[in-house]
ChimeraX commands (.cxc) that place a marker at each C-alpha (Angstrom):
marker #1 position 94.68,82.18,137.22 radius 0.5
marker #1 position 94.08,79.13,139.50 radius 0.5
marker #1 position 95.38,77.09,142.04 radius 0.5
marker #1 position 96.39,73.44,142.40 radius 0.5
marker #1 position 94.33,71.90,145.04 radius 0.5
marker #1 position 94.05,68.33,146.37 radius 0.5
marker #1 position 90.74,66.70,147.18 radius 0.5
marker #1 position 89.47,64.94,149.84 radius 0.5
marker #1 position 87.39,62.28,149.45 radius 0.5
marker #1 position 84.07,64.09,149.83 radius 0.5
marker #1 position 85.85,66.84,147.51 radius 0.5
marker #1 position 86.84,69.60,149.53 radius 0.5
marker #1 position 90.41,71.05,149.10 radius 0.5
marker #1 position 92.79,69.80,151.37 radius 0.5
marker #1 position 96.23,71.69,151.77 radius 0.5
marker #1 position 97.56,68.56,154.20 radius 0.5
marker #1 position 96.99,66.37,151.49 radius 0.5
marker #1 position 98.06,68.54,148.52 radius 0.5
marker #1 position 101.47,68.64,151.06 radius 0.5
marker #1 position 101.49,65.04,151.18 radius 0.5
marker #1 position 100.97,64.66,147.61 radius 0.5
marker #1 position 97.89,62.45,148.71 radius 0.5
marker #1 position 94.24,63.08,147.09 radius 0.5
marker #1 position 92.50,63.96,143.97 radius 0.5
marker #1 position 94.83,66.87,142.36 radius 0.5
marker #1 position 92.96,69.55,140.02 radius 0.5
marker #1 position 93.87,72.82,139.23 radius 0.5
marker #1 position 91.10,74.96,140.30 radius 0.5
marker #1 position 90.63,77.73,137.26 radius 0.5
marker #1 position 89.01,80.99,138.89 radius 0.5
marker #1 position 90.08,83.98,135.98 radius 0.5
marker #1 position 91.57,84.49,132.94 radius 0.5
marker #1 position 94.55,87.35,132.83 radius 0.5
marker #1 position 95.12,86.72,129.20 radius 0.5
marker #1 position 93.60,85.08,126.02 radius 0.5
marker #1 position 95.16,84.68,122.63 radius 0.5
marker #1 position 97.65,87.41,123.46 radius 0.5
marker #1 position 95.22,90.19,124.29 radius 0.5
marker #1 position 95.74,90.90,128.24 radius 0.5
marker #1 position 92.33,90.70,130.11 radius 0.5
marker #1 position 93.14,91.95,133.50 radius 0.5
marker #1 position 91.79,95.28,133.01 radius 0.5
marker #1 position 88.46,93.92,132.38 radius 0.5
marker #1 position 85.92,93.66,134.90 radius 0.5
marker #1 position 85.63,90.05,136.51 radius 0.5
marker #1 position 82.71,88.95,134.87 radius 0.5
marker #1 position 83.28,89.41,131.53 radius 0.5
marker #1 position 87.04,87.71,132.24 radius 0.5
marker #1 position 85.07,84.67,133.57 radius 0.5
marker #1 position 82.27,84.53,131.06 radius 0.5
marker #1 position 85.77,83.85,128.39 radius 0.5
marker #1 position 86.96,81.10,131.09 radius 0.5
marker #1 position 83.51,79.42,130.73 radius 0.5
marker #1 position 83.78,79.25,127.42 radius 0.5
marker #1 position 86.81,77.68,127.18 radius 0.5
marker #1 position 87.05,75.31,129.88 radius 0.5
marker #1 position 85.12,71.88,130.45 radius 0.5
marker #1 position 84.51,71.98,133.72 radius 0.5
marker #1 position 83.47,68.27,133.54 radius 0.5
marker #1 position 86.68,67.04,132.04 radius 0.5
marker #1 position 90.17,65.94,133.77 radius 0.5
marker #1 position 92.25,67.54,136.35 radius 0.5
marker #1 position 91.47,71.20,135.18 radius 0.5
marker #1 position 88.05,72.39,137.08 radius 0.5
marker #1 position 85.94,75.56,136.85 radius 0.5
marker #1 position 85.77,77.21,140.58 radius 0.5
marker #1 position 82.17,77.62,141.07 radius 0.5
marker #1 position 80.13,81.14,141.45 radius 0.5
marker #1 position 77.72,81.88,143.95 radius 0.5
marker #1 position 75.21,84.91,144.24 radius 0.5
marker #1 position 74.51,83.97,147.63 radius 0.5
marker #1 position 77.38,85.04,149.79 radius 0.5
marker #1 position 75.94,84.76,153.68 radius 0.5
marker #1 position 74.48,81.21,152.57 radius 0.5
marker #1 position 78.22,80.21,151.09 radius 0.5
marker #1 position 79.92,81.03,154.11 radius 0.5
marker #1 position 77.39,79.67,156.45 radius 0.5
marker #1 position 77.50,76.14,154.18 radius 0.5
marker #1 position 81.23,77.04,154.25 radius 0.5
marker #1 position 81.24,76.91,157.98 radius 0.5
marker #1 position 79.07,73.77,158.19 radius 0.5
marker #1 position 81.52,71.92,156.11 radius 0.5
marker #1 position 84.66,73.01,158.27 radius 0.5
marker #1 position 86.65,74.85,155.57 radius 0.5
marker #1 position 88.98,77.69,155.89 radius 0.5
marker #1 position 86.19,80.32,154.11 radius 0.5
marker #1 position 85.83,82.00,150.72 radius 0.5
marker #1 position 86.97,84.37,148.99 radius 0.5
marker #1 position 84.63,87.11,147.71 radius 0.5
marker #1 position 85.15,89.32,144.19 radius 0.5
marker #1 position 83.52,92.19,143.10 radius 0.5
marker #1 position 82.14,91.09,139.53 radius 0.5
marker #1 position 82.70,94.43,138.07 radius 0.5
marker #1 position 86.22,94.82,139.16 radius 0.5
marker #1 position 89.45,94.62,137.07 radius 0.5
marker #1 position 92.69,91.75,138.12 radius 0.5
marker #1 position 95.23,93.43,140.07 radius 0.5
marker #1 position 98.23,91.45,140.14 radius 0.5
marker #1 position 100.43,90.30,143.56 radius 0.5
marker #1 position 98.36,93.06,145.66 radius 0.5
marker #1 position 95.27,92.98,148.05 radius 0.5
marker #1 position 92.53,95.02,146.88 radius 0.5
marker #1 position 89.49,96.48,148.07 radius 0.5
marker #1 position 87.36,94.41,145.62 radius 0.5
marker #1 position 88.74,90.92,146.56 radius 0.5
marker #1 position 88.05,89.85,150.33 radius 0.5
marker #1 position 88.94,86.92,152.13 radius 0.5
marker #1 position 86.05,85.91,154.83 radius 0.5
marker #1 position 87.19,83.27,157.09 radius 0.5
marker #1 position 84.80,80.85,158.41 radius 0.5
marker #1 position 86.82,79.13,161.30 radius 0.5
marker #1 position 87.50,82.23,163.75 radius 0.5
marker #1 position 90.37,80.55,165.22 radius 0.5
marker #1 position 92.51,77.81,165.66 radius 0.5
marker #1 position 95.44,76.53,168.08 radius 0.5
marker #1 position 98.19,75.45,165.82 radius 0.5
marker #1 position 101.32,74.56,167.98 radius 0.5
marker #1 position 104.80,75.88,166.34 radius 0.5
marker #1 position 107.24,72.89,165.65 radius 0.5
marker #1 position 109.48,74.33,164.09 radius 0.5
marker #1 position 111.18,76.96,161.82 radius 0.5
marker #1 position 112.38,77.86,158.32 radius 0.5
marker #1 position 115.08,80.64,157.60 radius 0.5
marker #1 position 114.31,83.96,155.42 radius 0.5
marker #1 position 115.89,83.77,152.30 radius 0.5
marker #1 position 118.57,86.54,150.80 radius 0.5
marker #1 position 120.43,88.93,153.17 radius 0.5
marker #1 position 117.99,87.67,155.87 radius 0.5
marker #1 position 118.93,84.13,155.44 radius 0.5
marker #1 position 119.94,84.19,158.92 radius 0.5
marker #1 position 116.99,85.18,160.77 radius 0.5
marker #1 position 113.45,83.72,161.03 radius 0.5
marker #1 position 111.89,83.49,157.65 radius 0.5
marker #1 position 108.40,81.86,158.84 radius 0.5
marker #1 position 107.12,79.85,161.75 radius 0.5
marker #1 position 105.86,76.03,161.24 radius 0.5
marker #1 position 102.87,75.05,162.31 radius 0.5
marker #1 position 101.23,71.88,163.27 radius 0.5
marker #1 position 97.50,70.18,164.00 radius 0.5
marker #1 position 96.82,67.93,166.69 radius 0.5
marker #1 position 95.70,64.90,165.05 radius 0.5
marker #1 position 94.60,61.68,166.84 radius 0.5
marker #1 position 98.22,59.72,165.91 radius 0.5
marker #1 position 100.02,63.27,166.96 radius 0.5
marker #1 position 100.97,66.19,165.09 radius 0.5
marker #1 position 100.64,66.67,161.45 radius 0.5
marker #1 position 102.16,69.71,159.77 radius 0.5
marker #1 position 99.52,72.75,159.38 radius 0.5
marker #1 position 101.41,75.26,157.23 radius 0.5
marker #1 position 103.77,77.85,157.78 radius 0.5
marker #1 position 103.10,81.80,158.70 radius 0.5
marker #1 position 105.67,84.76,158.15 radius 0.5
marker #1 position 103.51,87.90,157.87 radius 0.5
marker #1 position 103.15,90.24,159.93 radius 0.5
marker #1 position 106.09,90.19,162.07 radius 0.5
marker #1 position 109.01,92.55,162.81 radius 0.5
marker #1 position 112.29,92.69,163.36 radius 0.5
marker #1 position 112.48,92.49,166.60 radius 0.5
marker #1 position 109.62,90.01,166.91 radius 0.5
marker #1 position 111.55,88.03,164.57 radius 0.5
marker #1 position 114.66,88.42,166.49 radius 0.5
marker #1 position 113.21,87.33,169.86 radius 0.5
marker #1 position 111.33,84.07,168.19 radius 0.5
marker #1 position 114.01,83.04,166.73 radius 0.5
marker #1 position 116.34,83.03,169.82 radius 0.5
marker #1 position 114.19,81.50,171.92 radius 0.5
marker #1 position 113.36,78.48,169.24 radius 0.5
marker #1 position 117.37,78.33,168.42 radius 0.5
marker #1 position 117.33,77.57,172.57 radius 0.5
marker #1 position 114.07,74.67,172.11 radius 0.5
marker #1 position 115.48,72.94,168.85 radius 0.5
marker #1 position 116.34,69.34,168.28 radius 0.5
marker #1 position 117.33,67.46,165.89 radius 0.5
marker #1 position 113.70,65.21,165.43 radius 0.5
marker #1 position 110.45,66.45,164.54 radius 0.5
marker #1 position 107.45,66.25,166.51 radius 0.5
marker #1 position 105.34,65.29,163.16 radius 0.5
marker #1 position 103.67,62.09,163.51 radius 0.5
marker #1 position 104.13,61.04,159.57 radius 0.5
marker #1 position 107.43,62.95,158.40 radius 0.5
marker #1 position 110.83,61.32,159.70 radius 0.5
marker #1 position 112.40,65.18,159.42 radius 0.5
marker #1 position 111.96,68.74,159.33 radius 0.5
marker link #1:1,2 radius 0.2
marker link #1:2,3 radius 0.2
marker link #1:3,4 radius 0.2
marker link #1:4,5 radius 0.2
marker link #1:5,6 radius 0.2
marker link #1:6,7 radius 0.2
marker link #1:7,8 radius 0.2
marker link #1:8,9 radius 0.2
marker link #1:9,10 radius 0.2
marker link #1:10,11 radius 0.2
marker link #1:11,12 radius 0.2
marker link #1:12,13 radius 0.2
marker link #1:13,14 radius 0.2
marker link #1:14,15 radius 0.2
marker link #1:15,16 radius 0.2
marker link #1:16,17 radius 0.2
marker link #1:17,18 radius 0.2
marker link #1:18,19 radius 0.2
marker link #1:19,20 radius 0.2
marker link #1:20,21 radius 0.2
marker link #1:21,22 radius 0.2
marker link #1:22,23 radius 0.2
marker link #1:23,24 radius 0.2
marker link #1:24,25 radius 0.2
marker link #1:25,26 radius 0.2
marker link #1:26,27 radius 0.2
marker link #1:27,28 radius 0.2
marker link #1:28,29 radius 0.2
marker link #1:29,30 radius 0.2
marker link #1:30,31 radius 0.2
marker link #1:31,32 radius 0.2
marker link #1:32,33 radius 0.2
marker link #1:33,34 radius 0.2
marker link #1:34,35 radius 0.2
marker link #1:35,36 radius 0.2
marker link #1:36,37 radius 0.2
marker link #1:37,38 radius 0.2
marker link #1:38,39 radius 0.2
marker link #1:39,40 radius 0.2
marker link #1:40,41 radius 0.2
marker link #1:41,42 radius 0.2
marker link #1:42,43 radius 0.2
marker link #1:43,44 radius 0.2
marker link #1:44,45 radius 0.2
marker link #1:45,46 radius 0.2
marker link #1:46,47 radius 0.2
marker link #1:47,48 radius 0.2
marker link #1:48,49 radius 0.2
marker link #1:49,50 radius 0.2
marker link #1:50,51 radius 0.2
marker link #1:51,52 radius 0.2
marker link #1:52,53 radius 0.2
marker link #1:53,54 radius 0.2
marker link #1:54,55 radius 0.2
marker link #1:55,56 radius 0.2
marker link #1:56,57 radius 0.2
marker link #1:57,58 radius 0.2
marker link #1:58,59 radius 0.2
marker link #1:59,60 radius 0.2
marker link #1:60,61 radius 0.2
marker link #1:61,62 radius 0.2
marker link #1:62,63 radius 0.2
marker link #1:63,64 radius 0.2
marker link #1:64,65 radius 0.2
marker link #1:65,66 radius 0.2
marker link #1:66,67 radius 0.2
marker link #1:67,68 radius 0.2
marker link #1:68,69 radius 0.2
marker link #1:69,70 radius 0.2
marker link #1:70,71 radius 0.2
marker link #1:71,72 radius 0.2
marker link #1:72,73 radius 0.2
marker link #1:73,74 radius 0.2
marker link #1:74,75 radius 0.2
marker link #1:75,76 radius 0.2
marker link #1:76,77 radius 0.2
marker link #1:77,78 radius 0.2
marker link #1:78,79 radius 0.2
marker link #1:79,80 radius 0.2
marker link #1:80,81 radius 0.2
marker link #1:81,82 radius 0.2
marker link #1:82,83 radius 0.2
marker link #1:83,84 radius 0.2
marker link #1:84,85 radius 0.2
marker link #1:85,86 radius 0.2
marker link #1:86,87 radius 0.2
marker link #1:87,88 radius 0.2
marker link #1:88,89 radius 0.2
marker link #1:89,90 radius 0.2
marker link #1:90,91 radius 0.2
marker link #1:91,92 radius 0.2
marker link #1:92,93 radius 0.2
marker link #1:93,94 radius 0.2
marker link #1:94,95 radius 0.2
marker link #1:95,96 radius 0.2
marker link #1:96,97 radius 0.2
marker link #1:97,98 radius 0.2
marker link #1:98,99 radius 0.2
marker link #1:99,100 radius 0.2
marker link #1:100,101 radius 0.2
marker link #1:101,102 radius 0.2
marker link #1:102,103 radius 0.2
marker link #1:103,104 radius 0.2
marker link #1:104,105 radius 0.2
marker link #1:105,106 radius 0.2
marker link #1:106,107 radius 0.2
marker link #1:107,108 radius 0.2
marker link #1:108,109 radius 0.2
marker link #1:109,110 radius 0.2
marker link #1:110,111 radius 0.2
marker link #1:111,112 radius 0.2
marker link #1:112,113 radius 0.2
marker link #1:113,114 radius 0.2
marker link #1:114,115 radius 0.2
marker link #1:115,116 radius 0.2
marker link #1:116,117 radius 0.2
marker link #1:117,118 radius 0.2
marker link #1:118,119 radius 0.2
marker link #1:119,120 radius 0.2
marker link #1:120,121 radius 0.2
marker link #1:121,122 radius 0.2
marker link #1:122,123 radius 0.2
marker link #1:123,124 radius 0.2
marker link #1:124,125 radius 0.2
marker link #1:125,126 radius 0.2
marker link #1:126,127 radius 0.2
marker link #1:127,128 radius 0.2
marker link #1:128,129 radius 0.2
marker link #1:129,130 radius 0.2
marker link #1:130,131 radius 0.2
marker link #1:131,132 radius 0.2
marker link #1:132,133 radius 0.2
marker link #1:133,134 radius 0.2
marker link #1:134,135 radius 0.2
marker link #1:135,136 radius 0.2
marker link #1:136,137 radius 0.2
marker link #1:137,138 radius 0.2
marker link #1:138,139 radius 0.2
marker link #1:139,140 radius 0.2
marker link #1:140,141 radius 0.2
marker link #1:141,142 radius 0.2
marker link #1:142,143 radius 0.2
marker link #1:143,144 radius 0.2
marker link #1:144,145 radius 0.2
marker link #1:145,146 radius 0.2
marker link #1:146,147 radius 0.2
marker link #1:147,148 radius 0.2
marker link #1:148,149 radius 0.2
marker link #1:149,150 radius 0.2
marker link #1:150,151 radius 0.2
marker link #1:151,152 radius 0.2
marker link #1:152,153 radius 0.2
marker link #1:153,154 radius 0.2
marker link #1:154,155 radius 0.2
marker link #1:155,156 radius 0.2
marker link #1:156,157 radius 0.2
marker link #1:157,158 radius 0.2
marker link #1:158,159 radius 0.2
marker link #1:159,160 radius 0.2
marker link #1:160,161 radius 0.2
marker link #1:161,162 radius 0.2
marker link #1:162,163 radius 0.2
marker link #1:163,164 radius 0.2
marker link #1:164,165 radius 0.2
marker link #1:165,166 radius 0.2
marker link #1:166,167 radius 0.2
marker link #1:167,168 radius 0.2
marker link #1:168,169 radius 0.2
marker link #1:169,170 radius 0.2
marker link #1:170,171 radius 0.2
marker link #1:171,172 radius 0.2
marker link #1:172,173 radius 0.2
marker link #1:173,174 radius 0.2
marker link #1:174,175 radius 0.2
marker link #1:175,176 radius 0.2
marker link #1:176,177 radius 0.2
marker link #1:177,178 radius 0.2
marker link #1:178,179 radius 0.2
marker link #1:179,180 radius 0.2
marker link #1:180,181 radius 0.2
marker link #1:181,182 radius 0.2
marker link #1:182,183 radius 0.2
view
């Protein structure tokens, strides 16, 4: 398991630069589900990452070994220093649990909040193809608005239903980004 992250110059993963295809790209390896055919994700954490060790170089190419820490209030609070989104904390003895949150895998956010404008929209997909799928975010940036990301969770129906008929009433045909000609 991993996940394809872009680097910033200084290192740190950058999801505005992974979406601009800009930056160091590595795949970031953080367990192992499976090895030689024998499934792994019943076994606790540590062990599955004490196999990853041993078979990746974490010094070689575009594949990377996400580091460990012991020290969780000092990662966040160096976390927080460095401006990034927070960290994700594991319990070492607990097994993978695949496409669900679990009680043993938290994610601690460092920034508390942000003010992301929405500029713009993306449909669901299926039968709800015609309603709101996800709102798009944006960043102020010094030369405008650069895109952010997009959130869908947590909304209803009816929340879903409103948004959407108010944006459908704001839309135009340009998009407020700063460094993308279209939405």
């Amino acid at each position: 398991d991993g996940e394809l992250c872009a680097l910033d110059e200084r290192g740190r993963s950058s999801f505005e630069l992974l979406q601009r295809g800009e930056g160091s790209v590595v795949l970031v390896a953080f367990d192992l589900l499976e090895l030689d055919g024998e499934p792994l994700d019943e076994r606790p954490l540590h062990e599955r990452r004490a196999l990853l060790t041993g078979i990746v170089d974490a010094t070689a190419g575009p594949l990377v070994l996400s580091p460990v820490f012991d020290d969780g209030d000092a990662l966040l609070a160096a976390t927080r220093e460095q401006g990034l989104e927070g960290v994700l904390a594991k319990r070492v003895d607990g097994p993978y649990r695949s496409g669900r949150r679990v009680q043993g895998w938290q994610k601690v956010k460092a920034r508390s909040h942000a003010l992301l404008p929405v500029i713009g929209w993306a449909p669901g997909e299926g039968r709800l193809r015609e309603s709101l799928g996800s709102l798009v975010l944006g960043v102020r940036a010094d030369d405008g608005l650069s895109l952010a990301g997009s959130v869908g969770s947590g909304l209803t129906a009816d929340v879903r239903e409103q948004l959407l008929a108010r944006l459908r009433e704001l839309e135009r045909p340009t998009t407020p980004l700063a460094d993308t000609p279209t939405l």
